[in-house]
N, C-alpha and C positions, 0 to 999 in steps of 0.2 A: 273820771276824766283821765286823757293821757296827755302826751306832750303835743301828740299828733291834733288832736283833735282843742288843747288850750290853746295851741299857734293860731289853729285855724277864724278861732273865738276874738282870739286879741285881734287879728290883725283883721280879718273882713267884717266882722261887729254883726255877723250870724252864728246862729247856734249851728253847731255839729247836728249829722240828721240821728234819726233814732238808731241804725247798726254800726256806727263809727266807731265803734271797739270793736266790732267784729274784723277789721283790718288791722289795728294794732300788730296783731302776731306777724302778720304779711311786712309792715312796715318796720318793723321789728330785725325781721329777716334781711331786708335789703340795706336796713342801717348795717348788719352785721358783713353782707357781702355774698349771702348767701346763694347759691346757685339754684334758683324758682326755675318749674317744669312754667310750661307756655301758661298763659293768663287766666283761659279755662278752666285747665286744672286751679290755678290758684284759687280760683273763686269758690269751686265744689270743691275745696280744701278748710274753706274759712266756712262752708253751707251757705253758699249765695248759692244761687244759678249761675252756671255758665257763662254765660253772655251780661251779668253784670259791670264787667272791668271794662270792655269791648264796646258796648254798646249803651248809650246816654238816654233811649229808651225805655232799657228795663226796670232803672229803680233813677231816675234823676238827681233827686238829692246825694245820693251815697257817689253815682258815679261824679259830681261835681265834687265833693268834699276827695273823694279817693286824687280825680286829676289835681287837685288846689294844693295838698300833701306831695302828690310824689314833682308838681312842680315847684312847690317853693320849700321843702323838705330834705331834697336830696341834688346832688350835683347831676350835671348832662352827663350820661355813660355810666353811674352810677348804678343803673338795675343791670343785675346780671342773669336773664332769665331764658328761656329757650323760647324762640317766635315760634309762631304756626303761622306767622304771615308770611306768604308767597306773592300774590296779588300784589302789582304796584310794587317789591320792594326788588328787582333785578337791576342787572349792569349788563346792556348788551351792548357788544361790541366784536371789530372784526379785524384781524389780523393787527391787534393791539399787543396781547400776549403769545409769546411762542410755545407754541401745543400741534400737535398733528390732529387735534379733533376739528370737525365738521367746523366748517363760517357759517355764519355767525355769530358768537359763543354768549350765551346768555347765565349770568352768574346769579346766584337765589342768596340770604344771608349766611344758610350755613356752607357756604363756599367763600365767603369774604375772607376770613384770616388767613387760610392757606393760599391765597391769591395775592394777596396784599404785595407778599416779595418774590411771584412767582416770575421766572426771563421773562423778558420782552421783547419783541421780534420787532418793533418798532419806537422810537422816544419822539415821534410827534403822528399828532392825530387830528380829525376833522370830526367837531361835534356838531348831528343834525338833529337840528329838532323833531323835521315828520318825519314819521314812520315809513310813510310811500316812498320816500325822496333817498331814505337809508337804506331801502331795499333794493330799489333800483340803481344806482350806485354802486351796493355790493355787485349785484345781477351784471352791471357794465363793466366793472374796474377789480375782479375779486381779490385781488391785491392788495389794497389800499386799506390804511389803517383809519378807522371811520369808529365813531361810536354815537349811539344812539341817545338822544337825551331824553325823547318820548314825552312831548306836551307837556312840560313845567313838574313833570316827577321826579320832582328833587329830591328820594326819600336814602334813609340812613346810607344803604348801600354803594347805592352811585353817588355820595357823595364824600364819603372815605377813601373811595378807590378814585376820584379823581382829583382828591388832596393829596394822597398818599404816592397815587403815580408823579403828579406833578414835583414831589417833594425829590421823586428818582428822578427828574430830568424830563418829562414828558410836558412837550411843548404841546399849545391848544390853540386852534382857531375855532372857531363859531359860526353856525351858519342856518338861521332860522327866516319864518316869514317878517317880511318887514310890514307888520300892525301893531297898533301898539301893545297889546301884547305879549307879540314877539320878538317887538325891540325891551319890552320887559324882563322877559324871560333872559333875553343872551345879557340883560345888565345883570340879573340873579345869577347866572352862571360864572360872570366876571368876575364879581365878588366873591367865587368862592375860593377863585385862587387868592397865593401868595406871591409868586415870584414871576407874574403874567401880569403884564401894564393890558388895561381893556383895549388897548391902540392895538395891542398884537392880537388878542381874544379875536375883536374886528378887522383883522387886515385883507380880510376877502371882500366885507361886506363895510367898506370905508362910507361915514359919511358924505363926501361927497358921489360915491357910488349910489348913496340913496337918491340921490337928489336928481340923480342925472335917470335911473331907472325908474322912478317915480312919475316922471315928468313924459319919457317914454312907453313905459305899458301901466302904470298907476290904474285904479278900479277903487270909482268911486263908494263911499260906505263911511257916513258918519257913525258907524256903530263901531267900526275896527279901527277908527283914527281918532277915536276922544283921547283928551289928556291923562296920563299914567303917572304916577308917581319913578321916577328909577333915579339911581346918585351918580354912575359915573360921566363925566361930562362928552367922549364920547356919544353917550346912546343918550345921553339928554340930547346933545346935537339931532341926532337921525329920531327920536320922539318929534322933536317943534320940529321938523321937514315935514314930519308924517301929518303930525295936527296943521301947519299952515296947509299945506295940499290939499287935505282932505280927502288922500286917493291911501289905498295899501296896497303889495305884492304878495301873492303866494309863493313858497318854494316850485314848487312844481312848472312857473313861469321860469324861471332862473336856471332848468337844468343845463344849457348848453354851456351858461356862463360859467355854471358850477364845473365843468370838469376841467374845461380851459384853467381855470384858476389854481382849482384842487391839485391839477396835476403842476405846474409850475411852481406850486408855494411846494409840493411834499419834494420836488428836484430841489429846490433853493436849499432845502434843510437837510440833505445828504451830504 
């Protein structure tokens, strides 16, 4: 038995599975700090397969006991190991940072640290949920400092770099469909600032802006207006508009209002 595998014992009142010493060494190394090649290699290092660490498929019990250690084992930030994950983990955005490359600019993990304190050609920006809606937008205005938030892909990357910008002074507004959600999602993005009241996150897409658009081109769908759980009292507001109505908006309704808006809120902040 190790420490990794008595934790595990005490505190869920299951047995460790049959290869749970075969991670020790692994667990071992990341208590130390050590610098692990990507996952795959770890695991044909310890003679798993591959796709062990990765995948909850290939041996169930070991990948359960492996996640239950490295989450209640070790601190958030704590493994220091090289991704191979691309997929899902980017930060696109456009005329956010000052570079003479292509708009754009789509950042992968191993570009995050030297990004972190790279200039910036702009300290406020418009985050859009769809993908259509950010492209089209760039395609109109290629100027404008926009970034993509891409359907609730709140992963490592983008969400560093949009603590870490905010923390330099980069003001955010928000601007997603209004279902629930989408008013979920922009209360998840609220929350991830620090020094942004969700009243400014929303000051394009105001409460009573819902109410009055809703009421106007609204499209009915009990499947997109059920009740959601979110915390800030803003987007609890524009949540119960959504659930009494009974109607939702897409982005792609809203482009004429969006540039009216977009362009007034980025002059106000010059």
């Amino acid at each position: 038995m190790s420490r990794y595998s008595d934790a595990f014992e005490s505190q869920t009142g299951q047995s460790a599975p049959e290869k749970a010493a075969q991670l020790d060494q692994l667990f071992d190394q990341i208590a130390r700090g050590k610098a692990l090649p990507p996952r795959g290699q770890q695991a044909v290092a310890l003679g798993l397969t591959a796709h062990t660490l990765n995948d909850p498929r290939e041996d169930p019990p070991l990948f359960a006991y492996y996640r239950w250690v490295m989450t209640h084992c070790f601190q958030s930030g704590q493994v220091n190991e090289l991704t191979a994950r691309l997929i899902g983990m980017a930060f696109t955005s456009a005329n956010v940072f000052a570079t003479d490359l292509p708009q754009p600019l789509t950042l992968n993990p191993w570009q995050l640290k030297a990004m972190l304190d790279f200039p910036l050609k702009h300290k406020q920006a418009v985050v859009i949920e769809n993908n259509g809606v950010f492209a089209l937008l760039h395609q109109e205005h290629p100027d404008w400092p926009l970034i993509l938030q891409s359907g609730n892909d709140f992963n490592d990357v983008y969400v560093q770099l949009i603590q870490h910008l905010e923390n330099r002074g980069m003001r955010y507004v928000y601007l997603g469909d209004l279902d629930s959600k989408g008013i979920q999602m922009a209360d998840q993005f609220a929350r991830l600032l620090k020094r942004t009241t969700p009243e400014e996150v929303a000051a394009l897409q105001t409460p009573k802006d819902v109410r009055i658009w809703l009421a106007d081109m609204g499209k009915r769908d009990a499947r997109r207006t059920k009740q959601l759980n979110v915390v800030t009292s803003v987007y609890q507001a524009e949540m119960t508009t959504i659930v009494l109505f009974g109607k939702f908006i897409e982005q792609e309704q809203l482009i004429g209002i969006y540039e009216e808006r977009i362009a007034a809120w980025l002059e106000a902040g010059r």
